[in-house]
C-alpha positions as CSV (number, residue, x, y, z in Angstrom):
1,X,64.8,-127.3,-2.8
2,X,62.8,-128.0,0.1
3,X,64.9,-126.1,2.0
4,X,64.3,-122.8,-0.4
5,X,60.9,-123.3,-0.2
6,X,60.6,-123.2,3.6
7,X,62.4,-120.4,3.6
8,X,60.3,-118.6,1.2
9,X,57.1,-119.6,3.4
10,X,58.8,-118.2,6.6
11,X,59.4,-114.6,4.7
12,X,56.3,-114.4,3.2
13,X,54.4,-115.3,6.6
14,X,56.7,-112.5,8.2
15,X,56.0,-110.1,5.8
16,X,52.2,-111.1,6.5
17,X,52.5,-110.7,10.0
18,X,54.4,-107.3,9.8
19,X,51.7,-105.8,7.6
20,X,48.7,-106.9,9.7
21,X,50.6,-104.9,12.9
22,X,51.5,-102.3,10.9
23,X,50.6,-98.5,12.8
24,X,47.6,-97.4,12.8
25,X,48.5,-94.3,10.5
26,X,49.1,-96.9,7.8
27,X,51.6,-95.1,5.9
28,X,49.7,-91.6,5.9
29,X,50.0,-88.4,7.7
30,X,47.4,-88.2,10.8
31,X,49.1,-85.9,12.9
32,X,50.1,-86.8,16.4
33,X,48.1,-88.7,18.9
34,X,47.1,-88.1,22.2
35,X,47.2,-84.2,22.2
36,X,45.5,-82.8,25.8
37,X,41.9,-82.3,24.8
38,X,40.7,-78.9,23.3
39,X,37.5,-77.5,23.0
40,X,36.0,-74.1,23.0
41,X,35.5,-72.9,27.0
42,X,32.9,-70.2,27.4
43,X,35.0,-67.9,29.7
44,X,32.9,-66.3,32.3
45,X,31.7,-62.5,32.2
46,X,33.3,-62.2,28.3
47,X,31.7,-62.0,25.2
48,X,33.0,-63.1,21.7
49,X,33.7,-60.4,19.1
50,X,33.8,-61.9,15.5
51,X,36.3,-60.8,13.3
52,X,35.6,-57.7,10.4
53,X,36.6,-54.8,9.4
54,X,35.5,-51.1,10.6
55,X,36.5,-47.5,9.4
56,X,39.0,-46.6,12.3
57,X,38.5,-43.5,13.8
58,X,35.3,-42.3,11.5
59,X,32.9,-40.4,13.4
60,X,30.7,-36.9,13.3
61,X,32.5,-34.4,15.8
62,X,35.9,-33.0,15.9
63,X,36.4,-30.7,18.5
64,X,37.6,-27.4,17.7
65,X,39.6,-29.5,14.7
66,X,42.1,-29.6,17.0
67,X,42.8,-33.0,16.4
68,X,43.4,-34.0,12.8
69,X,41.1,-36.8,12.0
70,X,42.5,-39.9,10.1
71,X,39.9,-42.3,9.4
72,X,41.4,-45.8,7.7
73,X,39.7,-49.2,6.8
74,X,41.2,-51.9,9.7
75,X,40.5,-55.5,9.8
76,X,40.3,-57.1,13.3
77,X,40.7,-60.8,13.9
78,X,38.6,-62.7,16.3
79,X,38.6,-62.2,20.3
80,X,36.6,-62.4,23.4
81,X,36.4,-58.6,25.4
82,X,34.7,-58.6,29.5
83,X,31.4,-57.2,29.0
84,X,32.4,-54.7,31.7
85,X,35.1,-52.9,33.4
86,X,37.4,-55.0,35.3
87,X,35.2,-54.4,39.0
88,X,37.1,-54.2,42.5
89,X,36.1,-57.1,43.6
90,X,38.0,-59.3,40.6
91,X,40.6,-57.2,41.1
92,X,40.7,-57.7,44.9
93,X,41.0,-61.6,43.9
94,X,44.2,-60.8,42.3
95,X,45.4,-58.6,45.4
96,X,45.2,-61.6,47.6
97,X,46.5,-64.6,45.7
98,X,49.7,-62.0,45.7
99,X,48.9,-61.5,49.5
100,X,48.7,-65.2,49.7
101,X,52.1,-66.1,48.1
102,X,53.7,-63.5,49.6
103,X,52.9,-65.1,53.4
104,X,53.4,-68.8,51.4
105,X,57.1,-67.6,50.7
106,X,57.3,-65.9,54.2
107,X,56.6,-69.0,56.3
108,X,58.4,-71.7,53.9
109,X,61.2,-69.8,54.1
110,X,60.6,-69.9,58.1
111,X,60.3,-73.8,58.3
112,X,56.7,-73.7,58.5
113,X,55.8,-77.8,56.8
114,X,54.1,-77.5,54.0
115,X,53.9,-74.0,52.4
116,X,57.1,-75.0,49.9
117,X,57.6,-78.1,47.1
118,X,61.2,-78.8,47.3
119,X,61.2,-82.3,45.0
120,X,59.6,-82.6,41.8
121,X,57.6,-85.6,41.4
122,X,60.0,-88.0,40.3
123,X,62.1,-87.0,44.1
124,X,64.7,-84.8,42.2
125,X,65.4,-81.8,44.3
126,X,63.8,-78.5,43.1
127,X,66.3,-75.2,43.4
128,X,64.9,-72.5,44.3
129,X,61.5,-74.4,46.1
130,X,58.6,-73.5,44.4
131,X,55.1,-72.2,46.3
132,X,52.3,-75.0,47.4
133,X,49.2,-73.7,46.3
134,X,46.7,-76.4,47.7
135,X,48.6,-75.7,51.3
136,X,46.4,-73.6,53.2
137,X,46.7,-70.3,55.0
138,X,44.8,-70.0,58.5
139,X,45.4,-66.7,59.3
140,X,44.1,-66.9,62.6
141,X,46.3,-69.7,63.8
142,X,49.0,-68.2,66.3
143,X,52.1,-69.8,65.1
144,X,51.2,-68.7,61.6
145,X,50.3,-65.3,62.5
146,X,53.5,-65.0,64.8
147,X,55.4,-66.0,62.0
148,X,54.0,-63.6,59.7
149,X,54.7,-60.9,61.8
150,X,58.0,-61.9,62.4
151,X,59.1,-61.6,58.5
152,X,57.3,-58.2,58.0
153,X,54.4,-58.9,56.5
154,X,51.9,-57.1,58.8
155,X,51.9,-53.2,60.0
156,X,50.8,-51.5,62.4
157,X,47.6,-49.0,61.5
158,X,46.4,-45.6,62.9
159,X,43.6,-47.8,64.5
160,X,46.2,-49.7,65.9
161,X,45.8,-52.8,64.0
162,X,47.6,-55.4,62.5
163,X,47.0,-55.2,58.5
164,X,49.1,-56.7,55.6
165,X,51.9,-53.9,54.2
166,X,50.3,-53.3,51.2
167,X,53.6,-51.8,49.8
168,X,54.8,-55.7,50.2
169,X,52.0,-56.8,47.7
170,X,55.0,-56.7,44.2
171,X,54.4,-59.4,41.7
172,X,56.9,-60.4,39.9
173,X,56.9,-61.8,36.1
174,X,58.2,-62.6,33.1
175,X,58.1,-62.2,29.6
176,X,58.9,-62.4,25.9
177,X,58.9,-59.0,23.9
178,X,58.4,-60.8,20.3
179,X,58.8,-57.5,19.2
180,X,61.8,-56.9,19.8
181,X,62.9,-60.2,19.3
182,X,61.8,-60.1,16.0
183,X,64.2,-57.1,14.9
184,X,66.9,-57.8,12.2
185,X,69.4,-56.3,14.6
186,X,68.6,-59.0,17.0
187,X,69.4,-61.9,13.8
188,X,72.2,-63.9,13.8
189,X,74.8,-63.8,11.5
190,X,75.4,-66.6,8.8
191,X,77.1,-67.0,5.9
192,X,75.9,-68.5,2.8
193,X,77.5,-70.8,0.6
194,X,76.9,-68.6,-2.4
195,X,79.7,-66.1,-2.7
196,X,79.9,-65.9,1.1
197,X,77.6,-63.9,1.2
198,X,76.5,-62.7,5.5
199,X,73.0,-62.2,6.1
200,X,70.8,-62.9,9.1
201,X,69.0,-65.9,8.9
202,X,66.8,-66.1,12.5
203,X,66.1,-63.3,15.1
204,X,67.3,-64.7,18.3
205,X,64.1,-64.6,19.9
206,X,62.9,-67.6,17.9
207,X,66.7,-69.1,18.4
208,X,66.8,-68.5,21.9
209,X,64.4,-67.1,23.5
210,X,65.8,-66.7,26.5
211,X,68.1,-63.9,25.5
212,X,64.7,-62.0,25.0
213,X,62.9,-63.1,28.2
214,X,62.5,-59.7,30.5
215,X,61.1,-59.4,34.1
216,X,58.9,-57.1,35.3
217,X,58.4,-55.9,39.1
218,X,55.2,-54.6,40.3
219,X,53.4,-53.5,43.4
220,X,49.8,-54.3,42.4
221,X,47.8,-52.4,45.2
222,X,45.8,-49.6,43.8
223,X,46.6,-46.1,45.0
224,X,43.7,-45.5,46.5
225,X,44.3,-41.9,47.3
226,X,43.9,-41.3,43.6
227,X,40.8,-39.7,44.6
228,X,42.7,-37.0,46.7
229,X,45.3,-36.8,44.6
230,X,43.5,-36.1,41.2
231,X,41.1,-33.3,43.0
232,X,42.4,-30.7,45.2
233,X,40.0,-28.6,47.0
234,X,37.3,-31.2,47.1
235,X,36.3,-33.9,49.8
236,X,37.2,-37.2,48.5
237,X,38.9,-38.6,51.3
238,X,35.8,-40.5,52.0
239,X,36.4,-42.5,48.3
240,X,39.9,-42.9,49.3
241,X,39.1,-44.8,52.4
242,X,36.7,-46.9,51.4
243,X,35.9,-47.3,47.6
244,X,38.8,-49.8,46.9
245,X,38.6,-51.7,50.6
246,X,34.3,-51.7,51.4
247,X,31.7,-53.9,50.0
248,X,29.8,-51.2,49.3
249,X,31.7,-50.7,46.0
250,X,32.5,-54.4,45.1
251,X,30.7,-54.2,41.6
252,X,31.9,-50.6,40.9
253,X,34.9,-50.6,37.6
254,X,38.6,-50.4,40.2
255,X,40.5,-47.4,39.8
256,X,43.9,-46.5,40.8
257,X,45.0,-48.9,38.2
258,X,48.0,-47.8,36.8
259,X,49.0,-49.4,32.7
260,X,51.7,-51.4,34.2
261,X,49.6,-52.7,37.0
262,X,46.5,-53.7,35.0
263,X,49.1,-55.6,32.4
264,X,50.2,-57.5,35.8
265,X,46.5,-58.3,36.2
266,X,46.3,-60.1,32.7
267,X,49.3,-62.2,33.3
268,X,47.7,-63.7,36.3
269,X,44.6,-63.7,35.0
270,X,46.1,-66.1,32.4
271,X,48.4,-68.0,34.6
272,X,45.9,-69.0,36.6
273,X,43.1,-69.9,33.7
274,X,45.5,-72.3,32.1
275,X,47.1,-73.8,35.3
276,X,43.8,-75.2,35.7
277,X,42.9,-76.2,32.2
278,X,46.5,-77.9,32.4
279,X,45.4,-79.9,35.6
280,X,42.1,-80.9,33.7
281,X,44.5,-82.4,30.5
282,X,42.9,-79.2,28.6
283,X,45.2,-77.4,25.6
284,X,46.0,-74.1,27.1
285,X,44.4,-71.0,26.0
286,X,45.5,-67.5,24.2
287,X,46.8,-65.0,26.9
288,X,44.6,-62.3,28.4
289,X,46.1,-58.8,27.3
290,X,44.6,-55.4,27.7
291,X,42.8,-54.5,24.0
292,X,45.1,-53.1,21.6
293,X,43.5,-50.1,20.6
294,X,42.1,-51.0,17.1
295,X,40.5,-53.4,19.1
296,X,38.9,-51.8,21.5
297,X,37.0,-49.3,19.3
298,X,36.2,-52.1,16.9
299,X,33.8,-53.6,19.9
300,X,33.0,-50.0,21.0
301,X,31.2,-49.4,17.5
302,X,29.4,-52.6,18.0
303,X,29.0,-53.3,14.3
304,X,27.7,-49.5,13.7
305,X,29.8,-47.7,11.6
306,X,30.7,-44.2,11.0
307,X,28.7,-43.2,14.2
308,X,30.2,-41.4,17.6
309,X,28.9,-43.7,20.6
310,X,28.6,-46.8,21.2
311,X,24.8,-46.9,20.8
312,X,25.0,-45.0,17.5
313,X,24.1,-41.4,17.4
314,X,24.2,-38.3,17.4
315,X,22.9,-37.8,20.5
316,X,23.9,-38.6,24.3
317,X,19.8,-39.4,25.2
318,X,17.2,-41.8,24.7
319,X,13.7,-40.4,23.4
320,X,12.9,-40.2,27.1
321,X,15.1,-37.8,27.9
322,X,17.3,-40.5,29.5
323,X,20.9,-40.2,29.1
324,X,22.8,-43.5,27.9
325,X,26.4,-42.9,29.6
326,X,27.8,-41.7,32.9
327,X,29.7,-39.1,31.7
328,X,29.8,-34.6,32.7
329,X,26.6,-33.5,31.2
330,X,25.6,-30.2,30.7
331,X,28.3,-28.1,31.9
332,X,28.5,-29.9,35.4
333,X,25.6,-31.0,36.4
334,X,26.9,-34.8,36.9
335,X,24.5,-36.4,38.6
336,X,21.6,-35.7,35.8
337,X,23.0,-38.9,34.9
338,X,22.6,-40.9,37.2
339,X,25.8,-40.5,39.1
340,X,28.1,-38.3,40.4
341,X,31.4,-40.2,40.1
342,X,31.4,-43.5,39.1
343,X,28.6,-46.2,38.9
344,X,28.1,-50.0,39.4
345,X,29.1,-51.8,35.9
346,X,26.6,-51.9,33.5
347,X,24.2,-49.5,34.8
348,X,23.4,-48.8,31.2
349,X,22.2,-50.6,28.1
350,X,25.1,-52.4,26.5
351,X,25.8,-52.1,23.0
352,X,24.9,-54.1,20.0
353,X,28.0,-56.4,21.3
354,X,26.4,-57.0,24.5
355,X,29.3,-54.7,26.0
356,X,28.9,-52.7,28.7
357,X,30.1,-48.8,29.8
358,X,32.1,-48.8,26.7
359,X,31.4,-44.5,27.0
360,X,31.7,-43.0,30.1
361,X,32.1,-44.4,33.7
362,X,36.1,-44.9,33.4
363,X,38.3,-44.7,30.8
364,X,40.2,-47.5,29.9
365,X,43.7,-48.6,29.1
366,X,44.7,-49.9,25.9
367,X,48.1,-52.1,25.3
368,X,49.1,-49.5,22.5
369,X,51.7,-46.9,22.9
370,X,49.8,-43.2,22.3
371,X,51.7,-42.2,19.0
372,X,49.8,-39.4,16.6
373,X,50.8,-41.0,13.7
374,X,49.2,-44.4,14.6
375,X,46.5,-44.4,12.1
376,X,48.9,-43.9,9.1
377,X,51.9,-46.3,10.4
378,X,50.7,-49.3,11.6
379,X,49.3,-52.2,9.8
380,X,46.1,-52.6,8.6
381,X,45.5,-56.0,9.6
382,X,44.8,-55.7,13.5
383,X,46.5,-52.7,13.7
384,X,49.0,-52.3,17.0
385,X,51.5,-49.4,17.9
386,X,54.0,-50.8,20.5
387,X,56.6,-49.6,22.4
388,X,57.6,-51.5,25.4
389,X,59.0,-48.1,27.6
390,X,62.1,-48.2,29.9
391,X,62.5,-46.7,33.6
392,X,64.8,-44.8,32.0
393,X,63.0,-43.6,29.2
394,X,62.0,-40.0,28.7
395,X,58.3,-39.3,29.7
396,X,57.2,-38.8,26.8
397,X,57.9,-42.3,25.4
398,X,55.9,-43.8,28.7
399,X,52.0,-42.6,27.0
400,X,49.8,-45.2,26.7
401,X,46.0,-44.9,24.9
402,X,43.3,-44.8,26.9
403,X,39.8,-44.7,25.0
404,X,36.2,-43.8,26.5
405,X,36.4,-41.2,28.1
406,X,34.6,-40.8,32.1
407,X,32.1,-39.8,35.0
408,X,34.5,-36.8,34.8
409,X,34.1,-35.8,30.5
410,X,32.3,-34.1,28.6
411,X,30.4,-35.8,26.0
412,X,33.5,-35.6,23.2
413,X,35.6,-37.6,25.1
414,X,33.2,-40.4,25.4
415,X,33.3,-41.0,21.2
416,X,34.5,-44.1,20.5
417,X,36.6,-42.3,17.7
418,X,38.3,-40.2,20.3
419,X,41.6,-41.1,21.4
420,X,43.5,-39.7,24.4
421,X,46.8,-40.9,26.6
422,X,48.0,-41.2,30.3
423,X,51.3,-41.9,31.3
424,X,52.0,-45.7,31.9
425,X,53.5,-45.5,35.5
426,X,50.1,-43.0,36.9
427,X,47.5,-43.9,38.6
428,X,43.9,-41.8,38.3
429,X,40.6,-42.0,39.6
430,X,38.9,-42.2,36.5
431,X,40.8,-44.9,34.7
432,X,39.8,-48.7,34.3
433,X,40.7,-51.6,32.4
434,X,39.2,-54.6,30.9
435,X,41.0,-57.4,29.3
436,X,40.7,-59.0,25.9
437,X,41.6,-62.8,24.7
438,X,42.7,-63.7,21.1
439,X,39.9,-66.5,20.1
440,X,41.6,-70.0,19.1
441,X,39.7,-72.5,17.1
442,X,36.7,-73.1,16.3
443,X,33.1,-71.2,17.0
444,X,31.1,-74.0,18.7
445,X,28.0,-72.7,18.3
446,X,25.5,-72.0,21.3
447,X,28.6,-72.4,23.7
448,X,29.7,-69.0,23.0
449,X,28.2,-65.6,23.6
450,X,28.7,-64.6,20.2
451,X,28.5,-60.8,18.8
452,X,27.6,-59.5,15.3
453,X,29.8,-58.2,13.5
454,X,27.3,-57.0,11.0
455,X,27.2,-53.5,10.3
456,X,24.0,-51.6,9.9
């Protein structure tokens, strides 16, 4: 009996001591600990768009009613827009961390120490190497120079000169088209127990996503003889030489930007971003993309509905007589104002949004495919038209939106309701881009430049 009774004690003091080091969750659902650290970043130069809904494509003018107007009720979610046109000086950053790797690859593959990682951190070997970042480049040292020169990556100049071959400056990518990957042709095939019945059960983009991963290719220097090209008869050699490479033009929007190029920007753009905020033990962000074209008249409007500019309207002045866009005014006379071609970013009042030169100045690329049909096909819930076009593809598959119109429009094309293409693999004088973010989380008050949504 004693026996029993010790053994009782020794159970019930275990069961005691199991229950006092129990976990922490004590039985409930808490979700997972130690998560990297999130909280809402104020990214530089962007402002934060709330989400609402907006009568897509209402406005006042229809020119010659040669486009049928489709106004529809769209609802937009949340994201952050660049309060201006993507400027050549950002974009000149993203021309040399390509320059940069490209001379990284060069002289690791050359046996220079130090420009390639070829062990992880744990010693296992890494194939192929991968590119050290924190490594750098003095351009000026002879070796390093010699070595350059060697594997091709300089040219020779009509000034005689050594300069980087800008035709060398391709960045290379990857992606996932959820699009596609998403089609019931790309399912796979199960049975079911009922009857035997087949029937796809899980596109293989969210089985595998690997079989959906594609790689794009792209020389990211801007054609800078755009200007030449896009206007015979007329001196612009002058822009061509210099607007792209002097300081002089550093805050003007870049042009020369062709759609596939300017979604090359984005990637980087959000590459690095979140290989920082992963070195800090931050959560990743949303992606950078180019505004889907819902979007981008959605922040055009700038909480004003049914009007034509981004100020409101009817009319392209302010009671002084000013004009409120760089645009073609009067027939031709393009520098009444202000400017001839294009103009340093925000040179004009933004909108209600905070938004700059969201009518005239350069147009700007959209992510959508140009369709006709858009308003009446796509979704109403953050409406986007996509086609991801192939080389191969007939041209007339390859239009992409561009929206706002230029220092080379008349007033229509600077609506925000007025929509107009370019072909995706073209490069012109009088097209920009900015870049848009999808918001995640929470609004965190006075940390974000927040925008009204609030219609008047």
């Amino acid at each position: 009996m004693d026996n029993m009774k010790k053994l009782l004690f020794i159970v019930a003091a275990s069961a005691a001591l199991l229950w006092s080091c129990k976990s922490s969750n004590q039985g409930e659902v808490v979700g997972v600990a130690d998560r990297p650290y999130f909280e809402d970043i104020d990214l530089k130069g962007m402002v934060f768009i709330n989400q609402g809904n907006y009568t897509m494509g209402a406005g006042v003018q229809n020119v010659t009613y040669g486009r049928t107007p489709q106004p529809r009720k769209m609802q937009i979610s949340s994201f952050f827009m660049d309060e201006t046109e993507i400027t050549n000086n950002e974009y000149r950053q993203f021309v040399y961390a390509v320059r940069d790797s490209i001379a990284r690859r060069i002289l690791g593959e050359a046996g220079v120490d130090g420009f390639l990682i070829e062990e992880d951190k744990y010693g296992e070997p890494l194939d192929p190497p991968i590119l050290n970042y924190k490594k750098k480049i003095d351009y000026a040292d002879a070796e390093i120079r010699q070595t350059l020169i060697d594997g091709g990556f300089y040219i020779i100049d009509i000034n005689h000169r050594r300069v980087v071959d800008v035709s060398k400056m391709n960045y290379e990518y990857y992606f996932i088209d959820y699009v596609q990957a998403a089609e019931k042709e790309n399912g796979v095939q199960a049975k079911s127990e009922h009857r035997g019945t087949s029937f796809a059960v899980r596109p293989k983009g969210l089985n595998n996503r690997n079989s959906q991963i594609q790689r794009e290719y792209v020389n990211i220097y801007p054609d800078t003889l755009c200007w030449v090209h896009d206007y015979a008869y007329s001196m612009n050699e002058d822009y061509a030489r210099s607007y792209f490479s002097s300081p002089a033009y550093d805050n003007y929007p870049v042009v020369g930007v062709s759609w596939r190029q300017a979604r090359a920007f984005c990637v980087w753009r959000s590459n690095m971003l979140n290989n920082y905020l992963e070195s800090i033990n931050y959560s990743q962000l949303n992606d950078f993309r180019l505004p889907t074209e819902s979007e981008w008249e959605f922040a055009a409007r700038g909480g004003i509905q049914a009007q034509s500019y981004p100020w409101g309207g009817p009319y392209v002045r302010n009671p002084n007589g000013c004009f409120l866009a760089n645009y073609e005014p009067l027939k031709g006379a393009y520098d009444d104002d202000g400017g001839v071609r294009t103009l340093m970013v925000g040179h004009y009042a933004p909108n209600d949004y905070g938004l700059y030169d969201m009518a005239g100045n350069v147009s700007e690329w959209c992510l959508d495919a140009f369709n006709e049909s858009t308003y009446i096909v796509a979704n109403a819930i953050t409406p986007y038209y996509h086609y991801d076009a192939k080389d191969d593809d007939p041209l007339a598959m390859k239009k992409k939106v561009i929206r706002g119109g230029s220092w080379k429009d008349q007033k229509y094309f600077i609506q925000v309701q007025t929509r107009d293409y370019e072909f995706m693999d073209t490069a012109k004088c009088y097209i920009g881009f900015r870049c848009v973010q999808p918001y995640l989380g929470r609004i965190k008050g006075d940390n974000l430049r927040t925008a009204s949504n609030v219609a008047r």
